[in-house]
C-alpha positions in Angstrom: -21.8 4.2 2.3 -23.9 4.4 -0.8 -24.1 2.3 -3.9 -20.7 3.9 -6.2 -22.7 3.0 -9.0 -25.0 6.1 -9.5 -23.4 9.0 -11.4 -22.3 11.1 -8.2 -22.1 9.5 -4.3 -19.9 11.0 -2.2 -18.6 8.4 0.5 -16.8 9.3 3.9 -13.1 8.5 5.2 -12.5 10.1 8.5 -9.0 8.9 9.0 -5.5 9.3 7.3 -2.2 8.0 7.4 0.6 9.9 5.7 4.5 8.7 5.6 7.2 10.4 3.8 10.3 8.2 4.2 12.0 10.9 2.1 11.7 13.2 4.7 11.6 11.0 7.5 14.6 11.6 10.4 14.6 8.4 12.2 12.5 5.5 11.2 13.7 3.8 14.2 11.4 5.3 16.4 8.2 5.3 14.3 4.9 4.9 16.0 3.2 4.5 12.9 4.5 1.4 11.9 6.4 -1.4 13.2 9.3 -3.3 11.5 8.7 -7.6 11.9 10.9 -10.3 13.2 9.8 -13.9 12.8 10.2 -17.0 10.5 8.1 -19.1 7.8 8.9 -22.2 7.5 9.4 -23.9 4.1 6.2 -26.2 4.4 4.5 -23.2 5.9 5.5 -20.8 3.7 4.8 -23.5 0.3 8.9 -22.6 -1.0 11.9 -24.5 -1.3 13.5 -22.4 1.8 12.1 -21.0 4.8 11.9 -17.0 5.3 13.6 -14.9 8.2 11.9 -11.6 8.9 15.1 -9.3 10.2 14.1 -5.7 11.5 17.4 -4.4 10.0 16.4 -5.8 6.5 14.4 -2.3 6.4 16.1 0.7 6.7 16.6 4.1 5.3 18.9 4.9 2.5 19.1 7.8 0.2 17.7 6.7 -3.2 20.8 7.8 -5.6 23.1 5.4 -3.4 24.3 1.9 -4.4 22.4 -0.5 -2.2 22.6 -4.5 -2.2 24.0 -4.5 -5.5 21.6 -2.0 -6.8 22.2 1.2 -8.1 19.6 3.2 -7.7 19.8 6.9 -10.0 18.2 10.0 -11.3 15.8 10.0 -7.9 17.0 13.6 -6.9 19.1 12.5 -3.6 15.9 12.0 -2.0 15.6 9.1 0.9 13.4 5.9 0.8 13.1 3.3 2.6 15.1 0.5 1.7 13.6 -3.3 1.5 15.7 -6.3 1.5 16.5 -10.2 0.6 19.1 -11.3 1.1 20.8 -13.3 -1.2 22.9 -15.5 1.3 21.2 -18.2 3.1 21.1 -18.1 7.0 23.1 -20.9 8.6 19.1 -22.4 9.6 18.8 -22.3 5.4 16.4 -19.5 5.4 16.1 -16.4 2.9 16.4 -12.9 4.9 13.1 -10.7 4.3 12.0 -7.5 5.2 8.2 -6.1 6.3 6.5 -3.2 7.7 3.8 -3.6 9.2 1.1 -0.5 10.2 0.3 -0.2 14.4 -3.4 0.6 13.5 -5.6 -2.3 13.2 -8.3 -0.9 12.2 -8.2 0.3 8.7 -11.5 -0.7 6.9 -13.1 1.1 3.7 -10.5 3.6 2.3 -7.8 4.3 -0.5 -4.4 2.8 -0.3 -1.4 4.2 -2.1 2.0 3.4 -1.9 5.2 5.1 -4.4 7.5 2.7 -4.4 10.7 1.4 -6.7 10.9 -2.4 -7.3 14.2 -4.4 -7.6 15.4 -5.4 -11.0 16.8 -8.0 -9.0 15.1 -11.5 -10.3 13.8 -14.0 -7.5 11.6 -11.6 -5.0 8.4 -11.0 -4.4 7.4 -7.5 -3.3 4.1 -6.9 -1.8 1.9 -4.1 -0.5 -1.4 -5.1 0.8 -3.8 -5.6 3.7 -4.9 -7.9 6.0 -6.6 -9.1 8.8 -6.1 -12.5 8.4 -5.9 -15.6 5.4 -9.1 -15.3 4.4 -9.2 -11.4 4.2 -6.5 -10.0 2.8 -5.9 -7.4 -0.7 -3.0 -7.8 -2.5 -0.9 -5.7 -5.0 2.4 -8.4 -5.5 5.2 -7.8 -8.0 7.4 -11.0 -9.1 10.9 -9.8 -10.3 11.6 -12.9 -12.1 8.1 -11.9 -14.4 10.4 -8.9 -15.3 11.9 -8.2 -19.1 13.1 -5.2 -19.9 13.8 -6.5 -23.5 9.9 -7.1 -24.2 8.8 -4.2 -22.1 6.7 -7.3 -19.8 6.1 -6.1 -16.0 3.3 -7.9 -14.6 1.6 -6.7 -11.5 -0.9 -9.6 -9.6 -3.7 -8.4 -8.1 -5.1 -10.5 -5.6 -7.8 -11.1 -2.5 -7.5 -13.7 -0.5 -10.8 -15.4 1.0 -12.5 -18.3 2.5 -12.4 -19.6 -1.2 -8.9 -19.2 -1.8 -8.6 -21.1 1.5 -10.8 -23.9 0.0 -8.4 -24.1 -3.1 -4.9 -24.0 -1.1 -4.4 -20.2 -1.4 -4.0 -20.0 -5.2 -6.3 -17.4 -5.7 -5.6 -18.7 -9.7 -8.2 -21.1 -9.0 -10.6 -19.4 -7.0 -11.1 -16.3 -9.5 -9.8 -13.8 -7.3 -6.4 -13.3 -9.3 -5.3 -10.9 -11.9 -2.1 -10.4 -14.1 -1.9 -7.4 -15.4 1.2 -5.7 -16.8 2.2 -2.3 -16.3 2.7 0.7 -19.1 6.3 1.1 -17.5 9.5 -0.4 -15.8 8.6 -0.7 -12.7 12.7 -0.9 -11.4 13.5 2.4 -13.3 11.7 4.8 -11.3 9.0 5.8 -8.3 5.4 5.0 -9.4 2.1 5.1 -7.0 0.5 1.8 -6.7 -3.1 2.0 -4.9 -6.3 -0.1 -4.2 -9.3 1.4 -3.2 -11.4 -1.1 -0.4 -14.7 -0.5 -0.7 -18.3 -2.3 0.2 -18.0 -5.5 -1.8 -15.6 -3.8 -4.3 -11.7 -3.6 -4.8 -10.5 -1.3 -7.6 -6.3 -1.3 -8.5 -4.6 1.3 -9.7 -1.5 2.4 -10.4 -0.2 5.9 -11.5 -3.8 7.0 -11.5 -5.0 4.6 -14.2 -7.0 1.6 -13.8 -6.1 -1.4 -13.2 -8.7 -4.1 -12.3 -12.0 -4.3 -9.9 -12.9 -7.5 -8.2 -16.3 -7.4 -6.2 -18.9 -9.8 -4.9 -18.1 -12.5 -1.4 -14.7 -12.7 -2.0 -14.5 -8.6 -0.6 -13.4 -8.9 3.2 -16.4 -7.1 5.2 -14.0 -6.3 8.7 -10.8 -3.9 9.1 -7.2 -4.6 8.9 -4.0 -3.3 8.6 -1.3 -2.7 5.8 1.5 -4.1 5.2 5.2 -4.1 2.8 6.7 -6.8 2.3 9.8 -8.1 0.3 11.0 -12.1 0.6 11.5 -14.7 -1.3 11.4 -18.7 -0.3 12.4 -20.0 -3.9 8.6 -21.3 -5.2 9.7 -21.2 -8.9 5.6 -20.8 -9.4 5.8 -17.7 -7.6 8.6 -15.5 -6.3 11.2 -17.7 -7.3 14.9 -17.1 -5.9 16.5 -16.6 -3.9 18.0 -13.9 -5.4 21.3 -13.6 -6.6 22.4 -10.2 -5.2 20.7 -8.9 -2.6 17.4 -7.1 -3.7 16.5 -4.3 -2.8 12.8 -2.4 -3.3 12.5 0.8 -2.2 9.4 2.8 -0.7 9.0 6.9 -0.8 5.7 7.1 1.2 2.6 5.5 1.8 -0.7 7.3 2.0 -4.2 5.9 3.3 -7.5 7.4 3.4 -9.7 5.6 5.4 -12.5 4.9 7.6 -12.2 3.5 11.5 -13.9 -0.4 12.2 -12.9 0.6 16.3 -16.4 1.7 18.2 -15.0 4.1 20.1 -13.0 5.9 16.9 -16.1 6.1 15.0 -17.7 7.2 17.8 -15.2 10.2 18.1 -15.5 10.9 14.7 -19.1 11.4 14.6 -18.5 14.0 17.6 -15.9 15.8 15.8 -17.7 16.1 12.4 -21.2 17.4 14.6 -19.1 19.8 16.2 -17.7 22.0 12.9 -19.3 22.4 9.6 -17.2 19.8 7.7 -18.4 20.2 4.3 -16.9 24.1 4.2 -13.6 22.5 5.1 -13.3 19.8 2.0 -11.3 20.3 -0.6 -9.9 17.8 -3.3 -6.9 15.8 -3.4 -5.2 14.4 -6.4 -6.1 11.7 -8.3 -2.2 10.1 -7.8 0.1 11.0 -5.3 2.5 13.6 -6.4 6.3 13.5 -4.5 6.8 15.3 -1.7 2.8 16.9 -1.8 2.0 16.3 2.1 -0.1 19.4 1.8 0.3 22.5 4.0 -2.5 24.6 3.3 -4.9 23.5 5.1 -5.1 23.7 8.8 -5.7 21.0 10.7 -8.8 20.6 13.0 -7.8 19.7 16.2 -9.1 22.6 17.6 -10.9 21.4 20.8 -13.6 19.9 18.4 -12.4 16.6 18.2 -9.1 14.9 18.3 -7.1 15.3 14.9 -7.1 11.8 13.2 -4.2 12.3 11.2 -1.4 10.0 11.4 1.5 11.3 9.7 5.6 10.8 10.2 6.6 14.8 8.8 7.0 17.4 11.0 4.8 19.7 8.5 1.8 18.1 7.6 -0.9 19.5 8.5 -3.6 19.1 5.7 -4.8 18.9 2.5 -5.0 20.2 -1.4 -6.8 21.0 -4.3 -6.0 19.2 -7.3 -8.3 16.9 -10.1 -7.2 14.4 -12.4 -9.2 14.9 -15.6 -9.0 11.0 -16.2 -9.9 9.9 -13.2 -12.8 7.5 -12.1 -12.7 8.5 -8.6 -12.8 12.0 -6.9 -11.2 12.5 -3.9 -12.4 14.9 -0.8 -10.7 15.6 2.2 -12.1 17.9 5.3 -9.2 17.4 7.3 -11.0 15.3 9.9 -13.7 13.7 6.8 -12.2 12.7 3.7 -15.2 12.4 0.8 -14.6 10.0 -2.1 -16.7 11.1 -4.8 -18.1 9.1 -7.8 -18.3 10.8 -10.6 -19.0 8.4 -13.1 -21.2 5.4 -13.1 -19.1 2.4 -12.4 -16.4 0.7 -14.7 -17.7 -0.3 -18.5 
């Protein structure tokens, strides 16, 4: 993976993972990802109440419906999956959560996206990152209660977590690695794409296609992970505040991730299947954000005896990629079906 800072590098993702909860049938039975059960205690979790994890806190709603309070409109009928906290304590005096979890462990370098609708509810935190462990972990985390409509504020915090964060008991405030940065939009009226892209020593945030922040140097993790979403609350008025009042409910469309492999034997079998076929007159580009519904069909996918087909996906009809470029963007994207190529096509970020 070369230096992104030269005028044009073109850098490698072999794998993907593409969900469409709008389309999906039965989350129940997804291999892709795995719903959580398990508790944080209120000293561990550094809130006034503990957290409860419940597997049925996540489930799949159509969008237009009234849900936990909520009423979610104007999102064509389509499903999502539905995130929630409760707003009624458990009789332990816990808040109920809700997370998602990826079953691959070994996402590394790659692009991240996620199209998601946040709660207007105030006193959550909603959260899509990843993670291998405390000290590596990249964060995108919305606060509700930082919400207001009335002075069009909607923070997002962007975050990495790292041995210094450790140091300086996880507030990444102190270590350098956090950024507030508020959003052009209302986040709880409508589906936007959120995305980080993990790269050598560099993080870049976007979301709808438009820059964000970049944090680079130690603080990077330098091993593969796995994503997560996440909605809780533990009542930490200095962060997610809560609980909530109503239940809260965020809601997720799909999640795509471009990526390369940290497993041996997966790179290994990538290397195979990109000697075996001439990759480069299979790539085409892929849009700068994620447009609804644009798993693409018209490209075939090549799992032709060649190599096994590293596509993860949770849609009966996806079977490739599209051509598309976003005048504005910083980043070009490439996919050969079994390579994706990010391409740099402008010297860093002034």
């Amino acid at each position: 993976m070369a230096d992104p800072d030269h005028d044009t590098i073109s850098l490698l993702f072999t794998d993907t993972l593409a969900t469409e909860f709008s389309t999906a049938r039965d989350f129940m039975h997804s291999t892709d990802w795995v719903r959580q059960q398990f508790n944080v205690s209120a000293k561990a979790g550094q809130g006034k109440f503990g957290k409860t994890f419940l597997p049925e806190n996540v489930f799949i709603e159509p969008a237009s419906e009234t849900i936990g309070g909520e009423l979610k409109e104007d999102t064509g009928g389509q499903k999502a999956l539905a995130f929630r906290v409760g707003c009624q304590l458990t009789e332990a005096g816990t808040v109920t959560a809700a997370e998602i979890d990826t079953s691959r462990r070994d996402m590394f370098w790659g692009s991240y996206r996620v199209v998601m609708r946040l709660s207007s509810v105030h006193g959550t935190c909603a959260a899509f990152f990843w993670y291998l462990n405390d000290t590596q972990e990249i964060d995108m985390e919305f606060l509700s209660r930082e919400f207001d409509q009335a002075r069009e504020i909607f923070p997002v915090n962007l975050v990495i977590h790292s041995r210094s964060t450790m140091r300086d008991g996880y507030d990444a405030s102190k270590s350098g690695t956090l950024q507030k940065v508020n959003l052009t939009f209302d986040p709880t009226s409508g589906f936007h794409e959120y995305r980080f892209d993990y790269l050598a020593g560099r993080v870049f945030f976007f979301a709808d296609g438009q820059p964000l922040g970049e944090m680079n140097g130690n603080d990077v993790p330098s091993n593969g992970g796995h994503l997560i979403l996440q909605h809780w609350s533990n009542g930490n008025s200095l962060w997610s505040g809560g609980p909530p009042s109503l239940d809260a409910v965020a809601l997720v469309r799909s999640v795509r991730a471009y990526f390369n492999s940290s497993d041996p034997t997966q790179i290994a079998e990538r290397n195979k299947a990109c000697a075996d076929y001439n990759w480069k007159e299979s790539t085409c580009e892929i849009s700068n954000v994620t447009q609804a519904n644009s798993i693409p069909k018209d490209k075939p996918s090549h799992d032709n005896g060649n190599g096994r087909d590293n596509q993860t996906v949770a849609r009966d009809d996806s079977q490739g990629s599209h051509e598309a470029r976003s005048p504005s963007a910083k980043l070009t994207y490439q996919v050969v079906t079994s390579v994706m190529v990010l391409r740099w096509l402008t010297p860093g970020w002034a």
